[in-house]
C-alpha positions as CSV (number, residue, x, y, z in Angstrom):
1,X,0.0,0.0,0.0
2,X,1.2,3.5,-1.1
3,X,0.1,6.8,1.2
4,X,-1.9,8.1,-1.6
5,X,-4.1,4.7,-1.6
6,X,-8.0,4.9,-1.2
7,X,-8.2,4.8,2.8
8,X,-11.7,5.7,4.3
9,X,-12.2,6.0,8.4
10,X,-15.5,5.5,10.2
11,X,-16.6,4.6,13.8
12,X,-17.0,0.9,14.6
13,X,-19.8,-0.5,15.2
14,X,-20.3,-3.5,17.7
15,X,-20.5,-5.7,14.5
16,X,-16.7,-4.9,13.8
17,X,-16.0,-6.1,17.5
18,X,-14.4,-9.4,16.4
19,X,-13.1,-8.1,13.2
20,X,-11.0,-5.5,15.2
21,X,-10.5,-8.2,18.0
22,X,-8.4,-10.2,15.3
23,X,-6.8,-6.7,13.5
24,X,-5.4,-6.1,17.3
25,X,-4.3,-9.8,18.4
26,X,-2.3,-9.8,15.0
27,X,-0.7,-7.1,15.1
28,X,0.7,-7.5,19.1
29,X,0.7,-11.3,19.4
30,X,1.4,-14.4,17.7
31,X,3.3,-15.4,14.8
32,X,1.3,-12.7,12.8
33,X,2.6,-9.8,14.6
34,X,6.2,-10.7,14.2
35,X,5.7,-9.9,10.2
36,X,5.1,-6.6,11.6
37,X,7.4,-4.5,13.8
38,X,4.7,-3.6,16.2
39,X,4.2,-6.8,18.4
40,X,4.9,-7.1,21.8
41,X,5.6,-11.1,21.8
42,X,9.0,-11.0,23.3
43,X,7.3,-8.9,26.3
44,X,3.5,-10.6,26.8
45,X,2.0,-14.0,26.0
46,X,-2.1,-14.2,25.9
47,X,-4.5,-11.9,24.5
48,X,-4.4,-8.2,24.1
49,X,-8.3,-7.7,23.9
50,X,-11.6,-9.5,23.8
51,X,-14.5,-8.9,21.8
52,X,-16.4,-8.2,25.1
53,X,-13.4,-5.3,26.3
54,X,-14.1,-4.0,22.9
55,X,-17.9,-3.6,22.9
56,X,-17.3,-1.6,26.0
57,X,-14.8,1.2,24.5
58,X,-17.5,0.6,21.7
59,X,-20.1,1.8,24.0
60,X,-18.4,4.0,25.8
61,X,-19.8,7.8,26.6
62,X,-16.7,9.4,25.6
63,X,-15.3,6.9,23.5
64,X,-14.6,5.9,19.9
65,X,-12.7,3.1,18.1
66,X,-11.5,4.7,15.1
67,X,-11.3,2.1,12.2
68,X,-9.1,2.7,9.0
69,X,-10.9,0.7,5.8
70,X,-9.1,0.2,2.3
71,X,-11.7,-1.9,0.1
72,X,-13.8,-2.6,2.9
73,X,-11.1,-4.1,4.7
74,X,-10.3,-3.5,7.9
75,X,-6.2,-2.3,8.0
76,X,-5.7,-0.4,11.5
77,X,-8.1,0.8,14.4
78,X,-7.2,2.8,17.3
79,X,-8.8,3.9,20.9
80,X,-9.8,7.7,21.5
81,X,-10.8,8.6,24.4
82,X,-11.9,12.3,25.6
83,X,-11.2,12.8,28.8
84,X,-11.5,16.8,29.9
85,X,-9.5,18.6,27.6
86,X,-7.5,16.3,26.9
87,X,-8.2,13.0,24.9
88,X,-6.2,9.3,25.0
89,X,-5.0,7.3,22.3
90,X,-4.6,4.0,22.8
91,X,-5.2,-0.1,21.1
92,X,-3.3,1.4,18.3
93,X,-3.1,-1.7,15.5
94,X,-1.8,-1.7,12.3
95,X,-2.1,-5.1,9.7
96,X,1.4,-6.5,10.0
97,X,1.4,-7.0,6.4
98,X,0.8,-3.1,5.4
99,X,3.1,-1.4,8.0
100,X,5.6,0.5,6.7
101,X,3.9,2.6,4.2
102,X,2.3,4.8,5.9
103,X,-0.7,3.8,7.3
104,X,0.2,4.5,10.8
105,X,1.1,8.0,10.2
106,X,-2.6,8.3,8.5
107,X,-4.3,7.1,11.2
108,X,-2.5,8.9,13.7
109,X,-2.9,12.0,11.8
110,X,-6.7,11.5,11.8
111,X,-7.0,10.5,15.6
112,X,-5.1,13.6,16.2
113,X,-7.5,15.9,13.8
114,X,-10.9,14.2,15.8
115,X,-9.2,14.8,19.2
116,X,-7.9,18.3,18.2
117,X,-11.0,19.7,15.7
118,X,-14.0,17.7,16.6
119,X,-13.2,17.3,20.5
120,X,-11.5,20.8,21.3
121,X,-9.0,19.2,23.2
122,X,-5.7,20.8,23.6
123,X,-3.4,17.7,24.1
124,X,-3.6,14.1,23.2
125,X,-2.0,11.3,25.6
126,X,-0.9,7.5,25.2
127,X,1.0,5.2,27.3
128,X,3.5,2.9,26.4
129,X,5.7,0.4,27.8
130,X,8.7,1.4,28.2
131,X,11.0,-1.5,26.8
132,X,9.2,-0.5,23.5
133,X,12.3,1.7,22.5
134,X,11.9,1.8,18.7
135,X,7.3,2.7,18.9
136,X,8.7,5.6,21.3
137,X,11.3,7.4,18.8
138,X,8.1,6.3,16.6
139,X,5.8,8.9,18.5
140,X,8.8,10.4,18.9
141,X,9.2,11.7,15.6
142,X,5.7,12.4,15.2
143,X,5.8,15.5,17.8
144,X,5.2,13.0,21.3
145,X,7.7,14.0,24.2
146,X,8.6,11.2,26.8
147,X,6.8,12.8,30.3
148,X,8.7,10.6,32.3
149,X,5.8,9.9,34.1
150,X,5.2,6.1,34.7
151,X,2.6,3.9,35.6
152,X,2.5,0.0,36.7
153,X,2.0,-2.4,34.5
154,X,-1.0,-4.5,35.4
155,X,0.6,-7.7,36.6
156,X,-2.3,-10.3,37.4
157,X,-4.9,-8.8,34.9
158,X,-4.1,-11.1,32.1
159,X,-6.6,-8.9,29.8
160,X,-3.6,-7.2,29.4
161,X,-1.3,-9.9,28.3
162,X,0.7,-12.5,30.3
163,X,4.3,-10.6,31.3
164,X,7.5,-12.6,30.2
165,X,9.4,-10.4,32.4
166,X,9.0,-8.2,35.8
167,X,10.5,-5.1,34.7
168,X,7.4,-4.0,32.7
169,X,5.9,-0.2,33.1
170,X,4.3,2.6,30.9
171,X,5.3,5.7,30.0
172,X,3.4,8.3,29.2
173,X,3.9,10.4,25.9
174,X,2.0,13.5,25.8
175,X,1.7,16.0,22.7
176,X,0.3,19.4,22.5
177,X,-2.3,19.6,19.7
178,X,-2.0,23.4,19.6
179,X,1.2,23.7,18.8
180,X,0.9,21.0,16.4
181,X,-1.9,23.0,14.7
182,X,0.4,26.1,14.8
């Protein structure tokens, strides 16, 4: 896929809970996700989500999953979240077989524009873990500054994977949206 290549966006729907249920579990776990570059295999075993985790950010009051579409296909989705002024990115997945091209930076850009235009907010957040050097300088280059904040991981809550090490923690990456826009 090339950047210019028909790509639509839209709000899922709780029929695209187990279609974006699979998109996510390839992209982090698996043999799948290590075509990509995103996976998290050498950190967490199990699942990353459930269709029933998803149908709640579905349902959520001040919540959308956005979903990227190229043919009617589903090829990434992402978590927004508004939450005051400012709004949370997060379940960020990308098909391991189109990353690379772009896609990423497409949706980002978009989840950026809804958080920024539609939802007034002023700064968009994420965490990630923290061994996930390369995603950082990702986000990195894309205007997100390392906060140094950190929060636990979620040891025992295996809807967040099963941890292959102890050392695990977020970080959280913040950007401001109106300098961004400026």
């Amino acid at each position: 896929m090339t950047e210019t290549e028909a790509l639509t966006f839209r709000t899922a729907r709780a029929a695209d809970a187990a279609a974006i249920v699979d998109l996510v579990e390839s992209a982090y776990r698996g043999e799948s996700g290590l075509r990509g570059w995103t996976t998290e295999s050498n950190l967490l075993d199990g699942r990353r989500t459930n269709v029933d985790d998803v149908l709640t950010l579905i349902a959520g009051p001040h919540s959308q999953l956005l979903l990227a579409e190229r043919d009617g296909k589903l090829m990434a989705c992402c978590q927004l979240e508004q939450r005051g002024d400012s709004g949370y990115f997060g379940m960020f997945a990308v098909d391991p077989l189109a990353q690379g091209a772009g896609l990423g930076k497409r949706v980002l850009a978009e989840a950026e524009r809804i958080v920024g235009e539609t939802w007034g907010c002023a700064t968009l957040r994420m965490t990630v873990i923290v061994q996930r050097d390369e995603l950082i300088a990702w986000y990195g280059r894309r205007g997100y500054r390392r906060t140094g904040q950190l929060e636990p991981f979620p040891y025992g809550d295996e809807r967040f994977g099963i941890p292959r090490r102890d050392d695990l923690r977020f970080e959280v990456l913040l950007k401001n949206l109106t300098e961004a826009a400026a």
